[in-house]
Structures are given as structure tokens and as C-alpha cells.
C-alpha positions in Angstrom: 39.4 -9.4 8.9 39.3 -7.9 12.0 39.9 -4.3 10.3 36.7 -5.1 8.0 34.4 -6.1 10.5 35.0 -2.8 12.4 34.8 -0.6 9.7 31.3 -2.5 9.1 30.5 -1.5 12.5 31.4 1.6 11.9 29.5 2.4 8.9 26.1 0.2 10.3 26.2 2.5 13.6 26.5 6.1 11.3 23.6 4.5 9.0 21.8 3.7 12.2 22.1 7.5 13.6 20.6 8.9 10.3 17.5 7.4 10.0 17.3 8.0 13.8 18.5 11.3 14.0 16.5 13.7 16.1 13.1 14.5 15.0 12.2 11.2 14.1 10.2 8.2 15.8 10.5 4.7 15.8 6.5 4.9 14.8 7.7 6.0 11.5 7.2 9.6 11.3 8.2 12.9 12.8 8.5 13.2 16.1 6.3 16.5 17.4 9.2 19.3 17.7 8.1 23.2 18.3 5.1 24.5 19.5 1.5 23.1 19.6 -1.1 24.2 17.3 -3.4 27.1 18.8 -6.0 26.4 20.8 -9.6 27.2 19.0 -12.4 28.9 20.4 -16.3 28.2 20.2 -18.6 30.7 21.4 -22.4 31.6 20.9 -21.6 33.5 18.4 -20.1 32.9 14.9 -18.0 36.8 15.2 -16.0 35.2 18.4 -15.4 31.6 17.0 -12.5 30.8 15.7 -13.9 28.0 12.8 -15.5 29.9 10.2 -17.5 26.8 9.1 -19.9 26.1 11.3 -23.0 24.8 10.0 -21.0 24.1 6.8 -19.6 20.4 7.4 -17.4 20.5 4.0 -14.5 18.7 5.6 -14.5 15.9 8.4 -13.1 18.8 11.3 -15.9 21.1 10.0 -18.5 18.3 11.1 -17.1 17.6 14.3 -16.9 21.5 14.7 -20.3 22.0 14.0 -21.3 18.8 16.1 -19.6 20.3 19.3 -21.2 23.9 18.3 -24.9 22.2 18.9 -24.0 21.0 21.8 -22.4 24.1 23.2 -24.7 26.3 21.1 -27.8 24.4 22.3 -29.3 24.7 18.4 -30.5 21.2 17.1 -30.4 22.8 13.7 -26.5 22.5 13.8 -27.0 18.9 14.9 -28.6 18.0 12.0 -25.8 19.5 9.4 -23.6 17.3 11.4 -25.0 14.2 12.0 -26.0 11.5 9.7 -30.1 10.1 9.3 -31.6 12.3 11.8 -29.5 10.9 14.7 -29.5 14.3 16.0 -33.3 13.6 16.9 -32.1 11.6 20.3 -30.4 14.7 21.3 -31.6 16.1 24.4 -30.3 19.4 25.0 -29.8 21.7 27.6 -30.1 25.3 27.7 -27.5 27.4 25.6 -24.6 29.0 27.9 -23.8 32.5 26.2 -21.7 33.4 29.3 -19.2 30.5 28.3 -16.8 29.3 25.8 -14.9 26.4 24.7 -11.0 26.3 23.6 -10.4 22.7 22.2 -7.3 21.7 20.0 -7.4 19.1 17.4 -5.2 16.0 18.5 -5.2 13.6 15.8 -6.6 13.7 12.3 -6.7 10.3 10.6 -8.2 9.0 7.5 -9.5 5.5 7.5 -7.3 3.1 5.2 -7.9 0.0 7.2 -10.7 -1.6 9.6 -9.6 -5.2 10.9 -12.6 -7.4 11.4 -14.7 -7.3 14.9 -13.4 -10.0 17.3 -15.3 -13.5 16.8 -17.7 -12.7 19.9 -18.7 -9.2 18.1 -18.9 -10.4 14.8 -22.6 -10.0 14.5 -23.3 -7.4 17.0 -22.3 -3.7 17.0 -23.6 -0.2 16.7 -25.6 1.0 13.7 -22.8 2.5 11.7 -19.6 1.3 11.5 -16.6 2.6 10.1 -15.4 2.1 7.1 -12.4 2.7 4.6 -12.3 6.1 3.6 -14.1 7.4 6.9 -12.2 10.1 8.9 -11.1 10.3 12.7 -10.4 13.4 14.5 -9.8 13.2 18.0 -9.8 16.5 20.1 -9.4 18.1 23.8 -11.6 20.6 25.1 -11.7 22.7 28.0 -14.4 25.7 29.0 -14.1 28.8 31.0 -15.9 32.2 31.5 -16.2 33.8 28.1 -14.6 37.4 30.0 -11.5 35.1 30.6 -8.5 35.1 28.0 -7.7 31.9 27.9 -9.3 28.7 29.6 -5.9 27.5 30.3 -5.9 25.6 34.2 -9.4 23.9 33.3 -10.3 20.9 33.3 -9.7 18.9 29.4 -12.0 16.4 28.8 -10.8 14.4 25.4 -13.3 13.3 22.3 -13.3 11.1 19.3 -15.6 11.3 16.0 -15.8 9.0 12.9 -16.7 11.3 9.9 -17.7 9.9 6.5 -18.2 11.5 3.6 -22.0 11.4 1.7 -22.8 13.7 -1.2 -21.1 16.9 -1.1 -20.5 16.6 2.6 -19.0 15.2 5.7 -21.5 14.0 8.9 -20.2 12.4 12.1 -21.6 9.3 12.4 -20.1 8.5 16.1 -18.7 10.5 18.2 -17.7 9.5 22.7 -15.9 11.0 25.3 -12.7 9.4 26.5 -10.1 9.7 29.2 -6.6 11.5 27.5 -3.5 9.7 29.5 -1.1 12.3 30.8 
């Protein structure tokens, strides 16, 4: 018996290292191996941006690139391709910066499957849109710098999150906040 039960042992423990082998997560997916995506670049100008579809929000990251390029850009135009029912109109913005650009890197992409219910205390209150199944998330990191420089790399990041949702025959951002990035 005792034979058995080691041999049991055995085989749970080689099972157990396969589905753990390296590059895998207890999360239950891939671990992040390799290199890190590229870091993007917005600039005044369409010919130095790395998107090529600003002002054309056809997918969720296409809005929340062309939401960050009104900001940056200082054009309320852009705001309203990328925001939903002229919520771009309470957008007060300050004067363009030609002289500086933006790397950011997209740090998660997530489409909306599931939204549990608000906590009882919430339940009636909220903001005017709220997400929904279907809706996308894309969280990036950004970081500026003289447009002369190569890189912005030793910058301050400052991290941000955007719902997108999907109307017609495109995608708006319907909320979009800064947040602090633990390191």
C-alpha cells in the first residue's frame, strides 16, 4: 500500500508542476514573460503620433486615444469624437503645448462581461453612466517630456482608466479618472 500511495504522490506532484510550469499564474493566465509593449507617442501633430486614429474612435483604445489627444492637443473638436452626449462641453481647456509630448503604454485592456450590483448604500445613487456588459476598460500610464527629447523615460507616470462603450458605428468614453499605479 505504501508503494501505491507514493507513486500517487508522485504522479499528483509531476501533474501539479505542469499546469504550474513557468509562464503561468495562479490568476489563470500567462504570466507576463519578455519585453513590454512600446511605449506610444502623442504629439500636436498627427505625422509624429504614433496612433494613426485619432479623431477616428473605431475601437475602445482609439477613443481613449483621441480623448487624451484633446486634452494634450487642446482641440474640443477631438473631445467631442470621444466622448458621449456632449460631455465634452464641461471641458475647460488650457492652452495647447506644441513644445511637449506624451509617451503612454496601454496597461490593461478589458471587455466588460460582468458588473456586480452597487453596494446597498449606492444602490440608488451613482454617476450618470454606468457601465455595462459589453463596455470596454483600458487602463494606461503616461508620462511627458520635451518634444527635442528621445524618450520621456525618468518622468514622472501618472496612471488612467476609461470605460468605453460602443454606440452606432463607434466607440465613446463615457468615464474616464486619474489613479495612483502601485509600484
Amino acid at each position: 500500500m505504501a508503494r501505491r500511495s507514493r507513486a500517487w504522490v508522485i504522479a499528483m506532484a509531476v501533474l501539479v508542476a505542469a499546469l504550474f510550469a513557468p509562464g503561468t499564474s495562479l490568476a489563470g493566465g500567462a504570466a507576463h514573460i519578455g519585453k513590454a509593449p512600446p511605449w506610444r507617442t502623442l504629439t500636436d501633430r498627427d505625422e509624429t503620433t504614433t496612433s494613426k486614429c485619432i479623431g477616428k474612435p473605431v475601437t475602445p483604445i482609439c477613443a481613449v486615444e483621441t480623448a487624451r489627444a484633446c486634452f494634450d492637443r487642446s482641440r474640443l473638436e477631438l473631445c467631442r469624437m470621444a466622448f458621449l452626449n456632449g460631455e465634452s462641453e464641461t471641458f475647460h481647456l488650457g492652452p495647447p503645448y506644441p513644445e511637449y509630448k506624451t509617451e503612454y503604454i496601454i496597461i490593461r485592456y478589458q471587455t466588460i462581461r460582468q458588473v456586480p450590483p452597487p453596494p446597498p448604500n449606492l444602490a440608488s445613487g451613482g454617476g450618470k453612466f454606468k457601465e455595462k456588459p459589453g463596455d470596454a476598460r483600458v487602463d494606461f500610464t503616461a508620462r511627458s517630456c520635451s518634444i527635442t527629447r528621445d524618450t520621456c523615460a525618468g518622468e514622472p507616470t501618472e496612471s488612467f482608466g476609461a470605460i468605453t462603450r460602443h454606440v452606432g458605428d463607434r466607440w465613446f468614453v463615457i468615464d474616464y479618472w486619474a489613479y495612483h499605479q502601485p509600484e
